[in-house]
N, C-alpha and C positions, 0 to 999 in steps of 0.2 A: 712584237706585241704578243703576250700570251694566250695564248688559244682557250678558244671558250671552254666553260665547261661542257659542254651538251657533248662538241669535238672531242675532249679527251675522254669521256665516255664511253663516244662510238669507238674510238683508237682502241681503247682497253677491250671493249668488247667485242668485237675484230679479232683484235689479236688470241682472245681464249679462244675463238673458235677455229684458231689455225695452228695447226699442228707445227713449230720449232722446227728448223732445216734441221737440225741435230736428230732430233727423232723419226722422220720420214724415213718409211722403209727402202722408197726407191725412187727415181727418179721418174717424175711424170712430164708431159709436155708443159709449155710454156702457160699457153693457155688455161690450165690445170691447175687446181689447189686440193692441198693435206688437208683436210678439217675434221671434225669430231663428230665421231660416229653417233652420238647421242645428240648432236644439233641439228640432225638432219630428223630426227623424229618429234613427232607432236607429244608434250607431255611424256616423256620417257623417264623425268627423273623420278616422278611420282607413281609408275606405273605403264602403263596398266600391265599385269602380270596374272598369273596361272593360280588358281587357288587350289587347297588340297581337300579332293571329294574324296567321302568314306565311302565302305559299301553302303551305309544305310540310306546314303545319298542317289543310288544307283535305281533304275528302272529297265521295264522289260517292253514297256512302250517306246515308241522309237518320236521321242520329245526333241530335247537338246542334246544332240552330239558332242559327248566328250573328245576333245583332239587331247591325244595320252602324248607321251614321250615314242610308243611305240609306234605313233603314224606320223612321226616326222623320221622320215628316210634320208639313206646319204642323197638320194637321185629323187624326189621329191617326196607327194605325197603318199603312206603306204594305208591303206582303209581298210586291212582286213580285220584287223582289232576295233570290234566295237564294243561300245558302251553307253549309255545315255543317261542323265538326268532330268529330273522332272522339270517344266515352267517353272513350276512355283520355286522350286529349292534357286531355279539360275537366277530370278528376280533379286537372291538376297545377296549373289555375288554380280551384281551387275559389271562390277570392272574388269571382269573376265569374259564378259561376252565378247567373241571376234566373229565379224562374219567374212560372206565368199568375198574371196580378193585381198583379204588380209594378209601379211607376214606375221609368222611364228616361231621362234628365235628358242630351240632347246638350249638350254644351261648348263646340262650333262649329258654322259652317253652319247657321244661326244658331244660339247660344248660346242654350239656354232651354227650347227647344221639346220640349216634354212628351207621353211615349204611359202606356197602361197595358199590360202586357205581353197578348197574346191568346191567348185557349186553341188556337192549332193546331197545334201542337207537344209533342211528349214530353218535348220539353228544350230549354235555350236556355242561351245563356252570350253575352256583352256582350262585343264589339269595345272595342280603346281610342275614348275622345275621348266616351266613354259615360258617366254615372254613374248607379248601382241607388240609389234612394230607397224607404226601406222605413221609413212612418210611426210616428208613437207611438200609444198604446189611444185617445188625446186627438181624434186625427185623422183625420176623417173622406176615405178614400183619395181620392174622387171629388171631395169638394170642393178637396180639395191639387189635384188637377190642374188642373181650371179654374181655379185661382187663380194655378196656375203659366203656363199658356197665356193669362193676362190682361194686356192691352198694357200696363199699370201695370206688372208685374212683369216682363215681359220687355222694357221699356225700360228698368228698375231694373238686368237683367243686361247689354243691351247697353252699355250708359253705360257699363261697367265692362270690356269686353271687352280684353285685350290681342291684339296682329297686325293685320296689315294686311290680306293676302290671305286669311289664315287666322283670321280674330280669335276666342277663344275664353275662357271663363271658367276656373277651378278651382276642384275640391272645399272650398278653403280661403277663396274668395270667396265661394263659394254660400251658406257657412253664415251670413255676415254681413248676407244681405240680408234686410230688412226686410220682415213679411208676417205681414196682418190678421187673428187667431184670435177666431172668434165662441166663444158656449156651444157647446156640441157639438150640441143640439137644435136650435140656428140654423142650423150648416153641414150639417144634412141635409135642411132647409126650405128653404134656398136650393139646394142639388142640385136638388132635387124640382122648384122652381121652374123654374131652368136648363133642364133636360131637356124638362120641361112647353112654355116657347116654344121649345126649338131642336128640337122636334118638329113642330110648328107650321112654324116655318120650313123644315123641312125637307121636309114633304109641300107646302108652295109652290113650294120650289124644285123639286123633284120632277117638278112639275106643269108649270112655265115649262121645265124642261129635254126633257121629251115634245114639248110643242108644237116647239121649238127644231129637234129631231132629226126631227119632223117632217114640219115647214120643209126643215130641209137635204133630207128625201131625195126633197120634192115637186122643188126645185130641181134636183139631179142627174138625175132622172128627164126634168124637162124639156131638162135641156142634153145629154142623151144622146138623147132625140130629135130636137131642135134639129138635132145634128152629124151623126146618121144619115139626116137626110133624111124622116124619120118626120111632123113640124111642118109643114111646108111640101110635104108630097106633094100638096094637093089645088090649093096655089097652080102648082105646076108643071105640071097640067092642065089649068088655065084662063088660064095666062100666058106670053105671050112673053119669051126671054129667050138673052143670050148664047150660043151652042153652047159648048162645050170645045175648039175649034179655037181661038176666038177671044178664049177666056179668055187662055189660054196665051200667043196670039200679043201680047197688051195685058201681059200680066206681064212678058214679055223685055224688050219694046220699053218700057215703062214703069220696070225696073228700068235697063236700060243708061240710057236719060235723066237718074237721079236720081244715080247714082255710078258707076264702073269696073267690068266684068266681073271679081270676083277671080278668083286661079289655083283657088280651089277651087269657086265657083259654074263656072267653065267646066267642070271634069272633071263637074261636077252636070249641067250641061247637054250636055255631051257624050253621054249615056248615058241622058239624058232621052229617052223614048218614050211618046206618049200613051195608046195601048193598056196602059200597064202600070200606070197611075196614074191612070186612069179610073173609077167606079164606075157600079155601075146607075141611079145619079141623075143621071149627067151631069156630077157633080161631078169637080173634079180633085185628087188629093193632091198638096201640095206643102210643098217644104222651108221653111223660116220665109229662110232667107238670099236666096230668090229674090224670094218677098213683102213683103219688108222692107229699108230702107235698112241702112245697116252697123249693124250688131248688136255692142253694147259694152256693158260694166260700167262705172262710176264707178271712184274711186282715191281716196286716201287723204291729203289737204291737210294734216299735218301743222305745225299751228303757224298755219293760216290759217282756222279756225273759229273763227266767235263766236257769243255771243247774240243777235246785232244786227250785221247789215247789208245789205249789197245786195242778193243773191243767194242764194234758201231752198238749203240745201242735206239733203237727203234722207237717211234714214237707215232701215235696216229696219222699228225700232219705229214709226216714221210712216204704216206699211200696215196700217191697221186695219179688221177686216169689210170683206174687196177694194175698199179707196179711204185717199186718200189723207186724214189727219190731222194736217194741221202744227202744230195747236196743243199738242202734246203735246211736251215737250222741241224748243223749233224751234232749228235752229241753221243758221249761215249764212256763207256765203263770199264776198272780195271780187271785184267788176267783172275784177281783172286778173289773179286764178287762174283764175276761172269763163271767159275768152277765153283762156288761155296755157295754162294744166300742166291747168287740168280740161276742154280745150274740146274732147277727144272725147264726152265723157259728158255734153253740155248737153242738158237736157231741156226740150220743150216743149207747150204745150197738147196734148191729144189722143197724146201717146205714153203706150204699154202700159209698164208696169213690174212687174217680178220679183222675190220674191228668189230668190236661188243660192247662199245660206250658209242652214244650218238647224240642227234644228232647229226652230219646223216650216216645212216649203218650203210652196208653194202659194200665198205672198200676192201677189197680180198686184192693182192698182191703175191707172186710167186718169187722167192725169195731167189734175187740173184748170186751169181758165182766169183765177184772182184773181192771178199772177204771169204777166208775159210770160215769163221763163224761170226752169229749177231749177236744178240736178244732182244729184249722187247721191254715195254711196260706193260700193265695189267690193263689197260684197254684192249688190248690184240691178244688175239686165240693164235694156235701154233697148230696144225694139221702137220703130220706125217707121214703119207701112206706108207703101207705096206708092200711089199714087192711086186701083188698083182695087179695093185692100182696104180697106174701112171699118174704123176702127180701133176701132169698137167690136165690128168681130165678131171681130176679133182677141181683144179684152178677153174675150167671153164663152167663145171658144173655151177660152182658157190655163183658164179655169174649168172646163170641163166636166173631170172628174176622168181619164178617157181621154188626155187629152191629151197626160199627163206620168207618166199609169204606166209606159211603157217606160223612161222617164229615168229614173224613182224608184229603179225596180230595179236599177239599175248605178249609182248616186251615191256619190261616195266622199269621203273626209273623217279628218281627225282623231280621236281618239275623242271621243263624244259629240257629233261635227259631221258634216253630209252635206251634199255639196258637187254643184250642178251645174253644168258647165264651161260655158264661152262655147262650145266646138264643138258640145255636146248644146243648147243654144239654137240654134244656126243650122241644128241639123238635124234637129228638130221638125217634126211632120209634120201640116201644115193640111189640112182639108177645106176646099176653098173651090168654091165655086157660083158664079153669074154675079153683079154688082155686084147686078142688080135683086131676086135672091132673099138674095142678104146683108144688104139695107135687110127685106125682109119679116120674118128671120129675127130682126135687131133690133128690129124695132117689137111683135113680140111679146115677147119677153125681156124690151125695157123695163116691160112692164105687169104680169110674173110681178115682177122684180124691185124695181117700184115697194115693196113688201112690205118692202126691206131696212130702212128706218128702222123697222118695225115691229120688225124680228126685232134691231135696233140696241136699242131699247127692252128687249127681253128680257134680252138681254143685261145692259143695265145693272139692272135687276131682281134678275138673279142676286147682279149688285155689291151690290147694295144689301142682299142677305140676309146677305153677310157681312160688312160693316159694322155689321148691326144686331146682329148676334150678339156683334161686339167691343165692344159699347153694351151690351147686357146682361149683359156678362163684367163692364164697369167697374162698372155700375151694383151689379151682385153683392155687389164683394167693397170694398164703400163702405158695404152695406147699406142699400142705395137700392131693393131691389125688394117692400117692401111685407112683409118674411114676419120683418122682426125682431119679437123680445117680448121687452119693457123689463122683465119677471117674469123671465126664465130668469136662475140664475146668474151672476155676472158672468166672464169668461171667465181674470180672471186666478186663478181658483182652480184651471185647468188647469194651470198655469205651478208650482203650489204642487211643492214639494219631493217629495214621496211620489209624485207621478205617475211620476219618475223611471224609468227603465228597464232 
């Protein structure tokens, strides 16, 4: 007997809403069904979606909270970017209004990334390039979102992304992706679970990030006595050592030896007077352009970088925890750029390095000894000393966080870049003590600082918590984490007709 029509109906639509054994990315439990990520939402095909506010839309009363692209974080909500719109203007986009406990689905920057709305706000209404995801009675909110934040399913959006600089998904792609629906009493044992170790995980990290901060502020503490003279007061009571007459007279005569008096160290030196750059330690302040060979950035080899060849050639990301890591993206330039178009900016053993694009500024790195030479790109400044300055105390100095506050604060830049010039490098302002109390001031540092691989450890510690957590995301929603039951329901009775909305 042929089956009614009402039956082939339901059959057909059934079957749209179940995802093809061909297409399924992976293998879920029995009880477990594939189905379509946009059948699990109310009204998704029509919206509701993020509209595009101008500035003249924007207000300075704190009305309807804008949620932008920039307060959807990888790790959730981020609130420091605000903006607001007036009542009246959000009245005219009603279909952007989302409120606390909503999901909000970015489209770009990365495509994927999932919040749930936060209670601190009166109101809120959704920027374009946003979509409001508002579940069905089926689906459990929390668990939608970690399913959506699961690198499964946001490689499933990426894969699919259109643009280049801007690559982004649509409401009309979303609904077709593919995405794991337990019973309902499964997706709230797995929440439970979820939260249960990234709780865990998170009072560890917690823990590793105290120690951490620590650390940093035993370290700054030390390097601001270090430079004040504070460390080595008692060595200066019992030890003979350079006067400041004779610092100075070794810096001149040590800097004209190495290269030319430029026209701007002469006006420096023209005006140069001991008395004025003296301190109670005996120490002399002084410009980095007098204590250092010529002071340069790198430049930009265009079409002469490789994977592989001669000469490592340096790049920001290679200053990792203040030292130098070539194993990370290494890239390299040939023998006859690195002598002709790059051969101001050669670097070599024992020079200090900077960066001066940000950011963040502050990475200084001393340049290792497993290559006879580097160079660099034009982000990174090249320091030299000169033969009275130990280039490690150079290295520790550009550390101590003093060093580069006055720089910091007048740094300029593009938006969302700060920029420090090559003149504010050469006229940086060193503490420098006599040769013998710069080796003391070293041999101490190096023994605080022995600790770094430690605090390097921590660090990757941190890595490691959020790695595990994208391992328990997978393991989740695979139903790998121990809390399915082969008894509950099978889950395509959710999918049944009546559930409907």
């Amino acid at each position: 007997m042929a089956k009614k029509k009402t039956e082939l109906a339901t059959e057909e639509l059934m079957q749209h809403r179940l995802v093809p054994e061909d297409e399924q990315p992976y293998e879920v439990p029995d009880n477990w069904v594939w189905t379509r990520f946009g059948f699990l939402a109310i009204d998704m095909a029509d919206g509701p979606f993020g509209s595009n506010l101008k500035r003249e839309h924007y207000t300075e009363k704190k009305e309807v909270r804008i949620i932008q692209l920039s307060n959807i974080g990888e790790n959730g909500w981020k609130g420091e970017h605000r903006k607001y719109t007036t009542y009246e203007h959000a009245k005219t986009i009603s279909r952007s209004i989302v409120n606390t406990g909503d999901i909000v689905i970015a489209k770009m920057m990365p495509a994927g990334r999932a919040i749930k709305v936060p209670d601190e706000e009166k109101a809120y209404i959704l920027s374009s390039d946003a979509v409001k995801f508002i579940p069905k009675n089926f689906v459990n909110t929390d668990y939608l979102l970690y399913a959506i934040n699961s690198s499964d399913f946001r490689n499933q959006i990426s894969s699919e992304t259109q643009g280049i600089t801007r690559a982004r998904t649509s409401i009309g792609k979303m609904k077709t992706y593919a995405f794991p629906l337990p019973p309902l009493t499964e997706q709230q044992r797995i929440v439970d679970r979820i939260e249960s170790l990234f709780k865990k995980l998170d009072q560890a990290k917690e823990l590793i990030q105290n120690a951490l901060d620590s650390y940093e502020n035993r370290k700054a503490a030390i390097l601001h006595k270090a430079f004040t003279g504070e460390l080595t007061k008692k060595w200066r009571e019992e030890n003979d050592f350079d006067s400041p007459e004779s610092v100075l007279r070794q810096l001149i005569q040590q800097h004209s030896a190495v290269c030319p008096i430029s026209k701007e160290l002469s006006l420096y030196l023209k005006d140069l007077l001991l008395e004025n750059i003296i301190d109670n330690n005996n120490w002399l302040h002084i410009k980095t352009m007098l204590i250092c060979d010529n002071i340069t950035c790198g430049g930009t080899p265009s079409g002469y970088i490789t994977a592989e060849g001669d000469i490592p050639f340096l790049k920001v990301y290679n200053i990792v925890n203040n030292a130098i890591d070539f194993q990370y993206k290494p890239q390299y330039i040939d023998k006859r750029t690195h002598t002709s178009k790059l051969k101001s900016s050669i670097l070599k053993p024992r020079d200090v390095v900077m960066n001066i694009v940000g950011p963040p500024l502050r990475k200084i790195a001393f340049i290792p000894e497993y290559f006879h030479e580097w160079n660099m790109n034009q982000a990174i400044v090249r320091f030299r000393t000169i033969d009275y300055i130990e280039p490690k105390f150079l290295y520790y100095c550009l550390l101590n966080p003093k060093t580069l506050d006055s720089v910091l604060q007048d740094t300029k830049g593009v938006v969302g870049q700060t920029n420090i010039s090559i003149t504010q490098s050469r006229n940086l302002i060193i503490p420098v003590p006599s040769k013998q109390e710069q080796s003391e001031i070293i041999r101490i540092l190096d023994v605080v600082f022995e600790n770094e691989q430690k605090e390097k450890k921590l660090y990757d510690l941190i890595d490691s918590i959020g790695l595990m957590k994208k391992s328990i995301l997978a393991q989740a929603f695979r139903g790998e984490l121990g809390t399915n039951n082969s008894t509950d329901k099978n889950a395509l009775e959710l999918l049944n007709i009546t559930n409907s909305q």
